[in-house]
PLY file of the C-alpha trace (Angstrom):
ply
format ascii 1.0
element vertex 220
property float x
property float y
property float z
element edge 219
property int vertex1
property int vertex2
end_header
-159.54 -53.69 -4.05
-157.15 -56.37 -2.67
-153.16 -56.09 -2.80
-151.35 -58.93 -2.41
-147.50 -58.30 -3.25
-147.02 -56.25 -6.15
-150.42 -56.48 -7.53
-153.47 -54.66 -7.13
-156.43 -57.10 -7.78
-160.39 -55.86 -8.67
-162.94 -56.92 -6.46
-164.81 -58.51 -9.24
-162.31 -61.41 -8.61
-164.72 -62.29 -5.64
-168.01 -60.31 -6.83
-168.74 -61.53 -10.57
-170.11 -65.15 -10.72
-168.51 -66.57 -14.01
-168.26 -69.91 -15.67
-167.87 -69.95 -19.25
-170.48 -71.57 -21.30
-169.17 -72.77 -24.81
-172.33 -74.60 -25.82
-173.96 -70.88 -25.56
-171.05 -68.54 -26.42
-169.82 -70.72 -29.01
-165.68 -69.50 -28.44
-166.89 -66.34 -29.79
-164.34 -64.26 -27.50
-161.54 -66.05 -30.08
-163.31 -64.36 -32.75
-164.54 -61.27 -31.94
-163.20 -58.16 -31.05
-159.99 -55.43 -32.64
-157.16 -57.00 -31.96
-156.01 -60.65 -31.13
-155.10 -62.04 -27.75
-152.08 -60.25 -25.67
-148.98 -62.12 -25.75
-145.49 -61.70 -23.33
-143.03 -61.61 -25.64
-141.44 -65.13 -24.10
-144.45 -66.64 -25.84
-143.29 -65.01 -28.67
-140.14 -67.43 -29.20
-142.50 -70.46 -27.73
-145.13 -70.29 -30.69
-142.18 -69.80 -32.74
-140.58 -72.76 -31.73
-143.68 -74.68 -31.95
-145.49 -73.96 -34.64
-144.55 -76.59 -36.97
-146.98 -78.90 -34.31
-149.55 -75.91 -34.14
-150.00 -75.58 -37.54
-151.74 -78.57 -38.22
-154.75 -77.85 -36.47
-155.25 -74.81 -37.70
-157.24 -73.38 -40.59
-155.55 -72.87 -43.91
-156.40 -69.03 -43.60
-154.94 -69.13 -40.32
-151.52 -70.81 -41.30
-151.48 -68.22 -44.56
-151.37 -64.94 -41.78
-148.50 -66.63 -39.70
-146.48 -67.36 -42.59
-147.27 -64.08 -43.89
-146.70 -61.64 -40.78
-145.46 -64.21 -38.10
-147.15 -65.80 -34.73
-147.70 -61.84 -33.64
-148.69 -58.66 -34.36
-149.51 -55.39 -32.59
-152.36 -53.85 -31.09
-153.54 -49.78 -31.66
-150.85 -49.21 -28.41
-147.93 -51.14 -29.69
-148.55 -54.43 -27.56
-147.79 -57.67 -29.11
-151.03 -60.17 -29.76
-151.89 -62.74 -31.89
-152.83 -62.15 -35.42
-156.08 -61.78 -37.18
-157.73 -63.06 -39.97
-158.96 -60.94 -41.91
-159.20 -58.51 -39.01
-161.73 -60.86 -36.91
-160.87 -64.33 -35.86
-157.71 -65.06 -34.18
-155.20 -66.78 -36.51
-154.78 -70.12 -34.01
-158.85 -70.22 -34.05
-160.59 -73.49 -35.45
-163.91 -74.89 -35.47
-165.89 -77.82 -34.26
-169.50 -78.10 -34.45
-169.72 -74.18 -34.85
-167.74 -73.53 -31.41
-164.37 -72.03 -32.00
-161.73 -73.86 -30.01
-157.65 -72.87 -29.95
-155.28 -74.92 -32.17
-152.35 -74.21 -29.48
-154.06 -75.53 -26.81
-155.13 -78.77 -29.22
-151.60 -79.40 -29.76
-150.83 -78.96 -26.31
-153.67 -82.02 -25.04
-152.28 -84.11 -28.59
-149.27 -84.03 -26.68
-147.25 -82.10 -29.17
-145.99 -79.33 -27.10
-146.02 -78.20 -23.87
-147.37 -75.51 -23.58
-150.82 -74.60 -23.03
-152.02 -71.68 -24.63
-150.85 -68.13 -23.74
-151.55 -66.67 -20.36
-153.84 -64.09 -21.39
-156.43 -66.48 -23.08
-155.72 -69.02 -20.27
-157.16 -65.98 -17.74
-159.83 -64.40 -19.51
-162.22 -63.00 -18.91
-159.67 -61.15 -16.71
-156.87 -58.74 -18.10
-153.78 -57.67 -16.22
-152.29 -54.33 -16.73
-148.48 -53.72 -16.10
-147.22 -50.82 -14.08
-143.79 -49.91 -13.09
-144.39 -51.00 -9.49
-147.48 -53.34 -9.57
-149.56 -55.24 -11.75
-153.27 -54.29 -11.58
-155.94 -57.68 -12.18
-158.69 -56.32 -13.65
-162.68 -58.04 -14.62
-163.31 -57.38 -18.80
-166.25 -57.49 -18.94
-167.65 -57.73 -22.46
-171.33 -58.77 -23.79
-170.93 -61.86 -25.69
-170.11 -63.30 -22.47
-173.53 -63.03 -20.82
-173.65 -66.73 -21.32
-170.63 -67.46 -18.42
-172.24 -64.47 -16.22
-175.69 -66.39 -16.31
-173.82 -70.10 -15.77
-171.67 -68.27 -13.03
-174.28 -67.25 -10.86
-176.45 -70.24 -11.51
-173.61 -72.68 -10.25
-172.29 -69.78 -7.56
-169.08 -69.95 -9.31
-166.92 -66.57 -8.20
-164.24 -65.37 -11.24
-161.12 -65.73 -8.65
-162.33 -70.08 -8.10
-163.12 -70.13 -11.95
-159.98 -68.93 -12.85
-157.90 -70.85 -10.04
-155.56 -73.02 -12.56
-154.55 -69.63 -14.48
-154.02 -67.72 -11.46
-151.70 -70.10 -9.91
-150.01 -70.55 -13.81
-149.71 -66.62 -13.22
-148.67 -65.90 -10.12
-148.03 -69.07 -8.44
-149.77 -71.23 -5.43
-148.29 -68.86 -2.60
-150.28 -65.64 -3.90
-153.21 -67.58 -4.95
-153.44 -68.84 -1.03
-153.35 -65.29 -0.35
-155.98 -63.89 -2.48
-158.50 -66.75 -1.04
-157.35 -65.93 2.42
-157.51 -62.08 1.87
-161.79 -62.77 -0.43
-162.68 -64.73 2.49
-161.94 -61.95 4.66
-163.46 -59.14 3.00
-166.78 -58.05 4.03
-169.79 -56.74 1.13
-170.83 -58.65 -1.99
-169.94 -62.20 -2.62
-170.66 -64.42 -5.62
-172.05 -66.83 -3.37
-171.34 -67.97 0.37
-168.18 -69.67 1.87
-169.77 -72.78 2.36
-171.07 -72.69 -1.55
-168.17 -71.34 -2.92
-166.04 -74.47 -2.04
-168.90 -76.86 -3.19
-168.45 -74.91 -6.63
-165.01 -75.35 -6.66
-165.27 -78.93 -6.58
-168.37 -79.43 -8.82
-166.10 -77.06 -11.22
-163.17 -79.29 -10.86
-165.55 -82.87 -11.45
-167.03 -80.91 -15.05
-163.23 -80.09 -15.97
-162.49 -83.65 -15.37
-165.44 -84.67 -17.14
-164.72 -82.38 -20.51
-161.38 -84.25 -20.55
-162.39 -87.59 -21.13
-165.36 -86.36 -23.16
-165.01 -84.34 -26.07
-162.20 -81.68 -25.29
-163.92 -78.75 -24.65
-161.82 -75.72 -23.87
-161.18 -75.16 -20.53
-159.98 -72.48 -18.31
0 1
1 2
2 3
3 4
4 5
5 6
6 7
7 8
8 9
9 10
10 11
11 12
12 13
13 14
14 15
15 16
16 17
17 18
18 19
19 20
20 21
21 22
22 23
23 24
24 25
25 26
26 27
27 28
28 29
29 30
30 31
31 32
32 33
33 34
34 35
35 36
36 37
37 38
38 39
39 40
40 41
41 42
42 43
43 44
44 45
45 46
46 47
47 48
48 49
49 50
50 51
51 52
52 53
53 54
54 55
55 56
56 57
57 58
58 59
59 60
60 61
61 62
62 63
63 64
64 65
65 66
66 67
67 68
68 69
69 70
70 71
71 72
72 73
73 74
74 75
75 76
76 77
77 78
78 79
79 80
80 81
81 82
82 83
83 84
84 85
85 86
86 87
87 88
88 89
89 90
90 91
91 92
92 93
93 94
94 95
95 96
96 97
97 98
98 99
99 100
100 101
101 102
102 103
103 104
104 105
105 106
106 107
107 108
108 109
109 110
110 111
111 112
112 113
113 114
114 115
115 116
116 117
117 118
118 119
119 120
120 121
121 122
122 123
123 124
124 125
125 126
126 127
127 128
128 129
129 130
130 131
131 132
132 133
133 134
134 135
135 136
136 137
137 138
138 139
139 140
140 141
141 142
142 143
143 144
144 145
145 146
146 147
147 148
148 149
149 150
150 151
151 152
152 153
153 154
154 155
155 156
156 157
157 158
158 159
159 160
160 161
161 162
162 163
163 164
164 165
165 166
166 167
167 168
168 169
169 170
170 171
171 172
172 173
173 174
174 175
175 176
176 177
177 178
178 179
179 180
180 181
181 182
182 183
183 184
184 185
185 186
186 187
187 188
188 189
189 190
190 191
191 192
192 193
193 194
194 195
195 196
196 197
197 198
198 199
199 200
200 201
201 202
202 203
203 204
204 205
205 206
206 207
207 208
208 209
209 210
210 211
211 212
212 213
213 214
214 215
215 216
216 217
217 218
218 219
């Protein structure tokens, strides 16, 4: 466990290799599962604001749940997410070539909006927790994506480098520092060694770039 401020963050950050693998998942965390993604209820007002843009890259079942029950819902413990369609996909899901992809974030690269996609989705496969004095950074770890587990620890990528942009969206550049400072640091299991872990960082950085001018892939 490492604490940095007032957060309490899993080893798994620097333990699980991870790189998600769309071509082999397909986008199926966007589809599966109870309940649709977590929102902070300042995203709330932001799809609200923007969903005029959104909505035009979404399916027509996902535009009939907004209109009909709004850009959230709640989970089984009251917490605001994303709706459903018909209880499975998530109601901003779309599809390309079979891989589900997220009409907020197409919006957001169109140019229509600025912002991204909300935090939670942005830093999955991790979920934070809030407490009264801390927030706790937990790994979910979940079986339809064995695909990013396998690409993870075939390209040495550790979750806290694959997840570096959301991080820093999260918590900001100063704390991110820290929790490199504080992985490199710790002794026991590693997804990989120093020296490997920074040429993954960059060879992560060079396929990002790459997805952009390609086909727009999702990215984390």
């Amino acid at each position: 466990m490492i604490a940095i401020t007032n957060t309490l963050i899993s080893d798994d950050l620097r333990s699980v290799c991870f790189a998600c693998d769309l071509p082999a998942c397909k986008g199926e965390c966007c589809v599966d599962g109870d309940a649709g993604a977590p929102l902070d209820e300042e995203e709330i007002g932001i799809l609200e604001d923007c969903l005029d843009e959104i909505k035009q890259y979404m399916t027509p079942e996902g535009v009939e749940e907004v209109e009909r029950v709004g850009v959230f819902d709640y989970d089984m413990f009251g917490h605001y997410v994303t709706p459903l369609v018909n209880g499975r996909a998530c109601a901003f899901v779309y599809h390309e070539n079979y891989i589900a992809f997220c009409a907020i974030e197409k919006a957001y690269k169109q140019g229509r909006i600025l912002f991204m996609k909300p935090v939670s989705c942005h830093l999955y496969p991790i979920r934070i927790s809030h407490y009264n004095d801390f927030d706790a950074v937990n790994y979910h770890e979940w079986n339809i994506c064995r695909p990013a587990l396998l690409n993870g620890k075939k390209n040495h990528v550790p979750l806290y480098i694959f997840l570096k942009d959301s991080l820093i969206r999260k918590y900001g550049d100063a704390w991110y520092k820290e929790l490199v400072e504080a992985v490199e640091k710790e002794q026991g299991n590693h997804c990989g060694d120093k020296e490997t872990r920074r040429v993954s960082d960059k060879t992560l950085r060079g396929q990002k770039e790459t997805r952009r001018r390609g086909d727009g892939e999702i990215e984390r």
